[in-house]
MOPAC internal coordinates of N, CA, C and O (Angstrom, degrees):
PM7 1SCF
backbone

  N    0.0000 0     0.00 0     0.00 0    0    0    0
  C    1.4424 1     0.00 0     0.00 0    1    0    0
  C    1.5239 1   109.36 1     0.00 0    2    1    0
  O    1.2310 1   119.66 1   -42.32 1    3    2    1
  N    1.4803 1   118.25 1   137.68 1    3    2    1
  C    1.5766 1   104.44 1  -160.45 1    5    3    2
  C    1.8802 1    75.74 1  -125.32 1    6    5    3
  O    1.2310 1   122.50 1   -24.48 1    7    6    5
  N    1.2396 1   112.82 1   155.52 1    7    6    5
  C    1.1700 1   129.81 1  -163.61 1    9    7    6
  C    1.3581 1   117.61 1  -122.78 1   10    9    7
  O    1.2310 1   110.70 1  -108.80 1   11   10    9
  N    1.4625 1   135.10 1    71.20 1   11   10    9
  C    1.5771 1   128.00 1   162.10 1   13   11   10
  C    0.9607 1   126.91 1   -22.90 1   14   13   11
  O    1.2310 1   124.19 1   -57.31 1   15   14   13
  N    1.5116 1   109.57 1   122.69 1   15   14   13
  C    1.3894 1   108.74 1   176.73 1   17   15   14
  C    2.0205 1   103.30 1  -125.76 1   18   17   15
  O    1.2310 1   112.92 1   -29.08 1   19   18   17
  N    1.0939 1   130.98 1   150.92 1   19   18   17
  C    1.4727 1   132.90 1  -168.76 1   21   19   18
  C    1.9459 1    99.70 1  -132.13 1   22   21   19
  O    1.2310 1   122.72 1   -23.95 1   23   22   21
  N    1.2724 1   112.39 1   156.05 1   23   22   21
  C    1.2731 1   113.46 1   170.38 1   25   23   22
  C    1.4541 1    91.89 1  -117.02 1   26   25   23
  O    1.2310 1   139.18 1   -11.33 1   27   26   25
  N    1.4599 1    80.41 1   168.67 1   27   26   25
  C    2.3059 1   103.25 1   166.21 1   29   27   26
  C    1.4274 1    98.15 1   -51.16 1   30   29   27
  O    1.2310 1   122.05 1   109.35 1   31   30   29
  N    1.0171 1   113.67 1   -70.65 1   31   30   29
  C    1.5757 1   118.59 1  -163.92 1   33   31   30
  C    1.3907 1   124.56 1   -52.45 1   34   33   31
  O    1.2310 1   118.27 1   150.80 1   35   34   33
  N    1.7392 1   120.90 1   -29.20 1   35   34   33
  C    1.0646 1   140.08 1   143.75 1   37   35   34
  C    1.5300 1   121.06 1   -19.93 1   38   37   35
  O    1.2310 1   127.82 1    92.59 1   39   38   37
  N    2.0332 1   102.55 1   -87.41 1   39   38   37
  C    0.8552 1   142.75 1  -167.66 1   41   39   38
  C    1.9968 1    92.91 1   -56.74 1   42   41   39
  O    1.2310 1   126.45 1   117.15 1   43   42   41
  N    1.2801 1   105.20 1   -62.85 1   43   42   41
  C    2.0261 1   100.79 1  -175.24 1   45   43   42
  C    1.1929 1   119.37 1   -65.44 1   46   45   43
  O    1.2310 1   122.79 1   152.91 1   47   46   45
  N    1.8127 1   112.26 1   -27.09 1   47   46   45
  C    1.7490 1   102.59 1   155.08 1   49   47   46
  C    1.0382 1   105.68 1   -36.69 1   50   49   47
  O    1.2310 1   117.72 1    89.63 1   51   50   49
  N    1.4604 1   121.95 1   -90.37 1   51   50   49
  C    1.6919 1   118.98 1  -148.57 1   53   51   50
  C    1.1729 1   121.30 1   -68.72 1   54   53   51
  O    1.2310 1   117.04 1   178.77 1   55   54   53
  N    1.2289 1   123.24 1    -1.23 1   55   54   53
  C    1.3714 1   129.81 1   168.96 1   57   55   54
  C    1.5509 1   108.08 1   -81.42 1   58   57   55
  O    1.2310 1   121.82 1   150.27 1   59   58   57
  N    1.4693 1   114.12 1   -29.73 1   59   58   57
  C    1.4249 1   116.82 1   178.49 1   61   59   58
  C    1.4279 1   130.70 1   -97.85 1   62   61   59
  O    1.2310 1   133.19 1  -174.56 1   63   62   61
  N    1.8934 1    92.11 1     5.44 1   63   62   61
  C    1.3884 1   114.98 1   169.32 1   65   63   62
  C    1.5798 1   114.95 1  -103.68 1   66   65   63
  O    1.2310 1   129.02 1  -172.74 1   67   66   65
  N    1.8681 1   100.23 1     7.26 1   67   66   65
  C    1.7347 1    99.69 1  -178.53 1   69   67   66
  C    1.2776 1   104.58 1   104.94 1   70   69   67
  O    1.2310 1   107.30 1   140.85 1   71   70   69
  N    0.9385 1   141.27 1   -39.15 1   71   70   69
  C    1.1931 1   132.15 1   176.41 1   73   71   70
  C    1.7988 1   129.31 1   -50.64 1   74   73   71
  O    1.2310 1   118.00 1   -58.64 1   75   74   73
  N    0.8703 1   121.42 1   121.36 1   75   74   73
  C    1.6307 1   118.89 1  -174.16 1   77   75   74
  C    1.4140 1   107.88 1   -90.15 1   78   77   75
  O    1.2310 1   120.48 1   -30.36 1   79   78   77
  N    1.6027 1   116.68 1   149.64 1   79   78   77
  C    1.1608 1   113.72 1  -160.85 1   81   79   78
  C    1.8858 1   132.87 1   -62.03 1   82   81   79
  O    1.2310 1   123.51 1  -173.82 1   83   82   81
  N    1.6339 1   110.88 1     6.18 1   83   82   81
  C    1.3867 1   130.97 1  -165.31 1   85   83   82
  C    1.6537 1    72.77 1   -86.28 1   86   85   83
  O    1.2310 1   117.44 1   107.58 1   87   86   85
  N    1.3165 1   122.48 1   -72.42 1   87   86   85
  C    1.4606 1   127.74 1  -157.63 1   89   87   86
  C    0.9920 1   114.59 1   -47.87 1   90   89   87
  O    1.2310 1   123.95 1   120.97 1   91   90   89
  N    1.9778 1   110.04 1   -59.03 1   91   90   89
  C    1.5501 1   117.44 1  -174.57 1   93   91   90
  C    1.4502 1   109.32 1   -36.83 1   94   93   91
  O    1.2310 1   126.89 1   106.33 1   95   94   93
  N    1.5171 1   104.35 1   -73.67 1   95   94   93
  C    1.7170 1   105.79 1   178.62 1   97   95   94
  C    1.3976 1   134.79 1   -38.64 1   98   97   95
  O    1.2310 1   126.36 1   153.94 1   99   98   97
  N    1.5950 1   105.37 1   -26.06 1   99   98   97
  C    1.7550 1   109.31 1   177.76 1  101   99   98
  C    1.9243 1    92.56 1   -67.50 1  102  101   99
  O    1.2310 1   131.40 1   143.62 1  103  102  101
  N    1.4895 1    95.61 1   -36.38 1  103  102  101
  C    1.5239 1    78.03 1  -158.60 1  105  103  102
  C    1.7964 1   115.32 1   -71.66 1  106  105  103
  O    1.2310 1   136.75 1   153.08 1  107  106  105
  N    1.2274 1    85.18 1   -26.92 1  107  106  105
  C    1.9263 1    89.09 1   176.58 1  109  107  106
  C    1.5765 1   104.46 1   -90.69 1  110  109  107
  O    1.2310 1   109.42 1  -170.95 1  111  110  109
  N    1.5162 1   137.43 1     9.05 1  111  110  109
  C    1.6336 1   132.15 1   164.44 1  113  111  110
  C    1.5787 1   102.86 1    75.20 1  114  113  111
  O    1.2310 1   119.47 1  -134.53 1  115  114  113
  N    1.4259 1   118.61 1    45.47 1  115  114  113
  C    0.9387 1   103.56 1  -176.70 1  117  115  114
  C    1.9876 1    88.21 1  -159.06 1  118  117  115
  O    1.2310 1   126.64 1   -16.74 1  119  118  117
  N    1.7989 1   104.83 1   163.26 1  119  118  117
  C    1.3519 1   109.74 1  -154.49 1  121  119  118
  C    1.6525 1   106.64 1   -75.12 1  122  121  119
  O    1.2310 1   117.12 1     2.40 1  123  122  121
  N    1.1904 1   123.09 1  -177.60 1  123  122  121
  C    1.3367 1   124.87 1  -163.52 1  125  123  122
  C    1.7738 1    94.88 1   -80.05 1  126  125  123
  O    1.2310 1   130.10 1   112.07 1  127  126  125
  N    1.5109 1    98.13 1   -67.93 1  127  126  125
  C    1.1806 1   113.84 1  -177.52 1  129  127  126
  C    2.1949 1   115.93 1   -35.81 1  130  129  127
  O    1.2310 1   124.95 1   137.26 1  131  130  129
  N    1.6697 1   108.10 1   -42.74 1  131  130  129
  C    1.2952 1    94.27 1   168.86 1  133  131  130
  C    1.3944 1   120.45 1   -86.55 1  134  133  131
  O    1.2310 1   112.87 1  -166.90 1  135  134  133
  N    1.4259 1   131.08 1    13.10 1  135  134  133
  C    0.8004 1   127.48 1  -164.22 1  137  135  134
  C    1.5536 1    88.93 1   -84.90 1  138  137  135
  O    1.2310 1   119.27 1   130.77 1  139  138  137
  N    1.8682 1   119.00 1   -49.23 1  139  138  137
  C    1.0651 1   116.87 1  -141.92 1  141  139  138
  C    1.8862 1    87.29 1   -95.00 1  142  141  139
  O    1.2310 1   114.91 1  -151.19 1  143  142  141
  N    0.9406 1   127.26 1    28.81 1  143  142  141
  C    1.5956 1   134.18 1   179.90 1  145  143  142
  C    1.3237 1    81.11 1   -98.56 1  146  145  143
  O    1.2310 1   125.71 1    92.22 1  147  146  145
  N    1.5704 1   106.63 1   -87.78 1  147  146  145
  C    1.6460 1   116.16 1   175.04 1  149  147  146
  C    1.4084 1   113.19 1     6.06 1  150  149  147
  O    1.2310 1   122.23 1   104.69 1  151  150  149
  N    1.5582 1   113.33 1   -75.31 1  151  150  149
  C    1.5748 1   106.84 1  -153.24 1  153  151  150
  C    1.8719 1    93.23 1  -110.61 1  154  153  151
  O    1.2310 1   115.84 1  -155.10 1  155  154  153
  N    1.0656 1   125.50 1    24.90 1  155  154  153
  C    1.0988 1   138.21 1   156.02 1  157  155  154
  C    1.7510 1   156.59 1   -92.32 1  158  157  155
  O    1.2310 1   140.81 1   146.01 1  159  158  157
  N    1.6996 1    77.22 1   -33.99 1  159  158  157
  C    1.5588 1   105.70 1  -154.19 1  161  159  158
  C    1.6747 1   132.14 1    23.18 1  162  161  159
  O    1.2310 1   131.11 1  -146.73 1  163  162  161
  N    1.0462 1    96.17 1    33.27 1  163  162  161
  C    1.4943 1   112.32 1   166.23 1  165  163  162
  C    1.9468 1   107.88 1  -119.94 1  166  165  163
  O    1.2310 1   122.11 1   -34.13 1  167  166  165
  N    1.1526 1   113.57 1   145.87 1  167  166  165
  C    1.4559 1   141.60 1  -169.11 1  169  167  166
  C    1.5923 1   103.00 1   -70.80 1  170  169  167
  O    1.2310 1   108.40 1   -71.00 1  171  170  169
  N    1.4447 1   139.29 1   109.00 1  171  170  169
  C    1.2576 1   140.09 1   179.31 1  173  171  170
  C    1.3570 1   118.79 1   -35.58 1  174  173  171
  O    1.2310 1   130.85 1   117.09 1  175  174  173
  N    1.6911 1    96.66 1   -62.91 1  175  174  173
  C    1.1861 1   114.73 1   174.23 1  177  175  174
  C    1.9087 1   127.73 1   -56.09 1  178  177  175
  O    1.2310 1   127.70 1  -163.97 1  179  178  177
  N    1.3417 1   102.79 1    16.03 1  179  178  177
  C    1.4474 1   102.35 1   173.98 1  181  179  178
  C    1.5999 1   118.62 1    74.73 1  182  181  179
  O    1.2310 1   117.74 1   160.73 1  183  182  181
  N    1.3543 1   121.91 1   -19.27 1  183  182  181
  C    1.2631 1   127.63 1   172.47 1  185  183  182
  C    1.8101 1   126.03 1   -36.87 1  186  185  183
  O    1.2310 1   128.13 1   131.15 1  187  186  185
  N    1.1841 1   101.96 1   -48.85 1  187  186  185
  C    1.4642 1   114.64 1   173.62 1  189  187  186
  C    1.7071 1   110.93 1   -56.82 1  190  189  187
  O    1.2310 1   120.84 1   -72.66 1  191  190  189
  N    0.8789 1   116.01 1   107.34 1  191  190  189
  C    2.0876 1   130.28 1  -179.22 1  193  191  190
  C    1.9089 1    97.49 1   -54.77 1  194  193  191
  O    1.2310 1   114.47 1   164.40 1  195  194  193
  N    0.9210 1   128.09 1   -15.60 1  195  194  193
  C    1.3486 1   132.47 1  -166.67 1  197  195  194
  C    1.7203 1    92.13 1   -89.47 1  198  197  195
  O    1.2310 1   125.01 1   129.43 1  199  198  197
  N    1.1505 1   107.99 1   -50.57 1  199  198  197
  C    2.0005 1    97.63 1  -178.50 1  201  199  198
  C    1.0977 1   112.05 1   -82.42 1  202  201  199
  O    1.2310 1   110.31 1  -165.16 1  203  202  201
  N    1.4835 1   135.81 1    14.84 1  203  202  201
  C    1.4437 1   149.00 1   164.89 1  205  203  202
  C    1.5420 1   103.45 1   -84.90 1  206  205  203
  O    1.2310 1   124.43 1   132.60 1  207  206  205
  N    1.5202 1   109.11 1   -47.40 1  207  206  205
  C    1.4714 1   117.94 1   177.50 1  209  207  206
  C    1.0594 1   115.19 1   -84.65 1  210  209  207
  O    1.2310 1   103.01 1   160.54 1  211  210  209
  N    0.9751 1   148.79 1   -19.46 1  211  210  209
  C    1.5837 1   118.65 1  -153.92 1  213  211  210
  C    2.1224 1    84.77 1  -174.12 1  214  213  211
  O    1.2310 1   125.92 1  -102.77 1  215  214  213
  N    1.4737 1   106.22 1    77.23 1  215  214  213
  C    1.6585 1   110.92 1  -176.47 1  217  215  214
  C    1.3178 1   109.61 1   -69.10 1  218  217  215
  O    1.2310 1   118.53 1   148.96 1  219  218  217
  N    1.3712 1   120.40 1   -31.04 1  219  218  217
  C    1.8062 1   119.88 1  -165.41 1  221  219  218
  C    1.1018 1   107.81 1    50.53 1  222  221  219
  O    1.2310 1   122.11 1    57.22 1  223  222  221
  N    1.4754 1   113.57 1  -122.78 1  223  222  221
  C    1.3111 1   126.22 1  -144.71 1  225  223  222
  C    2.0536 1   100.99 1  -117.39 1  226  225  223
  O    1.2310 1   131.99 1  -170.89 1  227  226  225
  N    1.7172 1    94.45 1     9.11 1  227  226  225
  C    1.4642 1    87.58 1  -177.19 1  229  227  226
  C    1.2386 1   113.60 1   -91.72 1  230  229  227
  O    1.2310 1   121.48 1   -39.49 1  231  230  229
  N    1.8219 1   114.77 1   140.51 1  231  230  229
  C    1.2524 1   130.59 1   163.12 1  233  231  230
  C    1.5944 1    98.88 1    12.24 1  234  233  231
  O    1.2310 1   121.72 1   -17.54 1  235  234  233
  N    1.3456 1   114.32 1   162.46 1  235  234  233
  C    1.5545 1   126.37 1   161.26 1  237  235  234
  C    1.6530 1   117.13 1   -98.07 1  238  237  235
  O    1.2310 1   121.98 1   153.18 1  239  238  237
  N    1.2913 1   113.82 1   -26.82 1  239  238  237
  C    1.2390 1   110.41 1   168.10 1  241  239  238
  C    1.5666 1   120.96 1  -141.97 1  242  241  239
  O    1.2310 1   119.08 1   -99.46 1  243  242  241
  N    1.6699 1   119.36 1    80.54 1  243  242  241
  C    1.4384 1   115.88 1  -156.01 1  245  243  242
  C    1.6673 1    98.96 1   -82.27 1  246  245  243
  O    1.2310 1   126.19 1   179.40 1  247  246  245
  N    1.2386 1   105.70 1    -0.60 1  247  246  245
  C    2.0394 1   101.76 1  -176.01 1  249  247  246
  C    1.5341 1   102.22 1   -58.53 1  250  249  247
  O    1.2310 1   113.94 1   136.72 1  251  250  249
  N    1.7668 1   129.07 1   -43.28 1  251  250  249
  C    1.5184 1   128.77 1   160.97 1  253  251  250
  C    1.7701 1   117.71 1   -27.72 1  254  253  251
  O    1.2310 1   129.50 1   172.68 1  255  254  253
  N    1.1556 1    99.30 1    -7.32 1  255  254  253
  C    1.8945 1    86.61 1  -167.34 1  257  255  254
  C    1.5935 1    86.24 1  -114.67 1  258  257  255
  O    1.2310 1   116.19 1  -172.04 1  259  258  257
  N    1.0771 1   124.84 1     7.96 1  259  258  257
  C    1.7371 1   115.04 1   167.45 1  261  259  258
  C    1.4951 1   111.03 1  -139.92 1  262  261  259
  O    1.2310 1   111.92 1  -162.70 1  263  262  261
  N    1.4299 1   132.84 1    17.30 1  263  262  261
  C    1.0227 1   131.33 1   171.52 1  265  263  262
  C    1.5500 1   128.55 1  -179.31 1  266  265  263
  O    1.2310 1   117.15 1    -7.71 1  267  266  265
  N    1.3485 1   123.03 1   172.29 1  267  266  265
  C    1.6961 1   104.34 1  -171.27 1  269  267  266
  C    1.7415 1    84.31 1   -77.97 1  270  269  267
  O    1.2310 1   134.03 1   -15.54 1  271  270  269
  N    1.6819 1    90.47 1   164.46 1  271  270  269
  C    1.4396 1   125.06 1   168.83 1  273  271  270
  C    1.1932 1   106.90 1   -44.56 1  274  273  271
  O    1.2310 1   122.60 1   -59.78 1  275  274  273
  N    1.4988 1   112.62 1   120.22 1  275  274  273
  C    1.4330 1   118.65 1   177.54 1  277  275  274
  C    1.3786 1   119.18 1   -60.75 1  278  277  275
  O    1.2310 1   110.03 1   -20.62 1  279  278  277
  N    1.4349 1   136.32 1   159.38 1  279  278  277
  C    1.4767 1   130.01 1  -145.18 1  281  279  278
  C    1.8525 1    93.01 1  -148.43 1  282  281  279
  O    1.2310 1   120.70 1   -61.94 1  283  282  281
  N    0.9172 1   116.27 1   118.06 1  283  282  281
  C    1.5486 1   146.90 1   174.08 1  285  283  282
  C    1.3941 1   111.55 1   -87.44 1  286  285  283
  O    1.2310 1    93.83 1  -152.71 1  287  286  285
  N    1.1463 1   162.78 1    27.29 1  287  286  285
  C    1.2245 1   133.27 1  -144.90 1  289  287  286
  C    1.5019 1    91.20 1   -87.71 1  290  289  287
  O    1.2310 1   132.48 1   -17.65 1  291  290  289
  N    1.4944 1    93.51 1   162.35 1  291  290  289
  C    1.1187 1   126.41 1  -165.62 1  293  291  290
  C    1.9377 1   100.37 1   -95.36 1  294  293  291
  O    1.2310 1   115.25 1   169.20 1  295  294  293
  N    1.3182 1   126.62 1   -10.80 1  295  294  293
  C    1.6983 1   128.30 1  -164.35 1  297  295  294
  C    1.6887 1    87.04 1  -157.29 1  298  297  295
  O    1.2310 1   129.21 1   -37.35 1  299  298  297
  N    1.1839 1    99.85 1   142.65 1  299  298  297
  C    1.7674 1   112.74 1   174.90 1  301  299  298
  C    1.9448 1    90.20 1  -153.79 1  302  301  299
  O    1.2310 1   126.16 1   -48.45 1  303  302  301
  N    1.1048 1   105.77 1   131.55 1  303  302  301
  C    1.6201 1   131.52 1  -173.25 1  305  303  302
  C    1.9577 1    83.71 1   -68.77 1  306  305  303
  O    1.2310 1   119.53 1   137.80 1  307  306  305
  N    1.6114 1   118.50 1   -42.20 1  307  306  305
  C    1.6014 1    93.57 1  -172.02 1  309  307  306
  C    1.2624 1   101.68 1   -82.12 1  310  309  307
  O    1.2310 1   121.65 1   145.66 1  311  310  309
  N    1.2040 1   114.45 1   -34.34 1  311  310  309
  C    1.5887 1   108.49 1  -164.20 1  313  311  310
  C    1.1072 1   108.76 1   -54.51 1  314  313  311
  O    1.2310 1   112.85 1   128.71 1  315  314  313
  N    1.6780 1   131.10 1   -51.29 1  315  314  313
  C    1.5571 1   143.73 1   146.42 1  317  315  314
  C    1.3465 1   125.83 1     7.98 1  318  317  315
  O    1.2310 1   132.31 1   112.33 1  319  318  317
  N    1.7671 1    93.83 1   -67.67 1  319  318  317
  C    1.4920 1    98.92 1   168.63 1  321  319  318
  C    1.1532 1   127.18 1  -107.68 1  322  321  319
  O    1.2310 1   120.81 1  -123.00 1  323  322  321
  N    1.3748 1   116.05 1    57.00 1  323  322  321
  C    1.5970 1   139.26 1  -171.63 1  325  323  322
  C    1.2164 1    87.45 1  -119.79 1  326  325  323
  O    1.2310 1   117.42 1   118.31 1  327  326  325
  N    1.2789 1   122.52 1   -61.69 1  327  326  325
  C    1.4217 1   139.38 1  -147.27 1  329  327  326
  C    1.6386 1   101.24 1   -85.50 1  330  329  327
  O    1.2310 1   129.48 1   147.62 1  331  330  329
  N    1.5463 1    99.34 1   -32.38 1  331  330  329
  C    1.8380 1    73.65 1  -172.86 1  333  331  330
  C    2.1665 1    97.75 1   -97.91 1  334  333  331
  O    1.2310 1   121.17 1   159.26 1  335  334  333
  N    1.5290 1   115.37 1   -20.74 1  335  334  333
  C    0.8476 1   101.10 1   151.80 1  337  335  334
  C    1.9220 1   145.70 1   -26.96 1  338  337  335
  O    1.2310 1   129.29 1   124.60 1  339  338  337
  N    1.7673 1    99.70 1   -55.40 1  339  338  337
  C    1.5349 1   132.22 1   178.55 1  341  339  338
  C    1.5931 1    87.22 1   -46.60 1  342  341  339
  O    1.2310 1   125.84 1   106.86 1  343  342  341
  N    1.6235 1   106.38 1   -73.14 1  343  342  341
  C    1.0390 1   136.84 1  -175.76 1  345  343  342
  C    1.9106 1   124.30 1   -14.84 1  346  345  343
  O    1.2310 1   133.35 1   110.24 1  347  346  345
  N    1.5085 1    91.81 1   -69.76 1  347  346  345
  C    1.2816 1   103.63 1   163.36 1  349  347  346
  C    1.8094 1   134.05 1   -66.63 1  350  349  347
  O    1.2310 1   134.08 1   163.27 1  351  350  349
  N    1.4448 1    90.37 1   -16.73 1  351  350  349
  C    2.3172 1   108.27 1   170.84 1  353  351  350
  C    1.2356 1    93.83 1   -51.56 1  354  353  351
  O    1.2310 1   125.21 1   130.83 1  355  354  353
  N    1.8302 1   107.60 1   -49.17 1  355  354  353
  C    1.3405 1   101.83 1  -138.07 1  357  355  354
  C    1.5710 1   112.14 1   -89.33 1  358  357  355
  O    1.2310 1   130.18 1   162.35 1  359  358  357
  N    1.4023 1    97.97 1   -17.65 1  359  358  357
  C    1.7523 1   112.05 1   168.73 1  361  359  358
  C    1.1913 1   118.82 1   -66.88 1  362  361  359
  O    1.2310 1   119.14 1   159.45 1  363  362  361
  N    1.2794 1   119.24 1   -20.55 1  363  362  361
  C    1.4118 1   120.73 1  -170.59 1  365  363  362
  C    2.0020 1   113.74 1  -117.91 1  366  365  363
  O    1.2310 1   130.07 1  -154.91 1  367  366  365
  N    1.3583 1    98.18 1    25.09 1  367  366  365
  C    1.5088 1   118.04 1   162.57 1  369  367  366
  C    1.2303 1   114.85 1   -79.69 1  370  369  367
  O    1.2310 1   120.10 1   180.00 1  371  370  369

């Protein structure tokens, strides 16, 4: 297993040659999400409390560069029958 490794300087070339961080990383073999750690040092995935506070000039949603689009639904078949389960405890108090 051979292991990519990218620097800052790497990674802000191609970003400063146009390249956005999906591309940069194809071009250095390495994932979107570390790419934008790399020349960031903040966590894609939003984890770091510092890009909660104080966003600047970063992306609006960098969690896209390490994973599919987060999913909200609005109806879940368990949650459903959680609720009417709950539902029925409480009718029968």
């Amino acid at each position: 297993m051979t292991i990519q490794m990218a620097t800052r300087d790497q990674v802000l070339s191609l970003l400063g040659d146009g390249h956005d961080y999906e591309t940069a990383a194809a071009r250095l073999g390495i994932a979107p999400g570390e790419a934008y750690l790399i020349a960031t040092g903040r966590p894609a995935d939003g984890s770091d409390s510092r890009y909660f506070a104080d966003p600047g000039d970063l992306p609006a949603s960098p969690q896209r560069l390490v994973g599919p689009v987060p999913v909200n639904p609005q109806r879940h078949p368990t949650v459903e029958a959680w609720v009417r389960d709950r539902a029925r405890r409480e009718l029968s108090r």
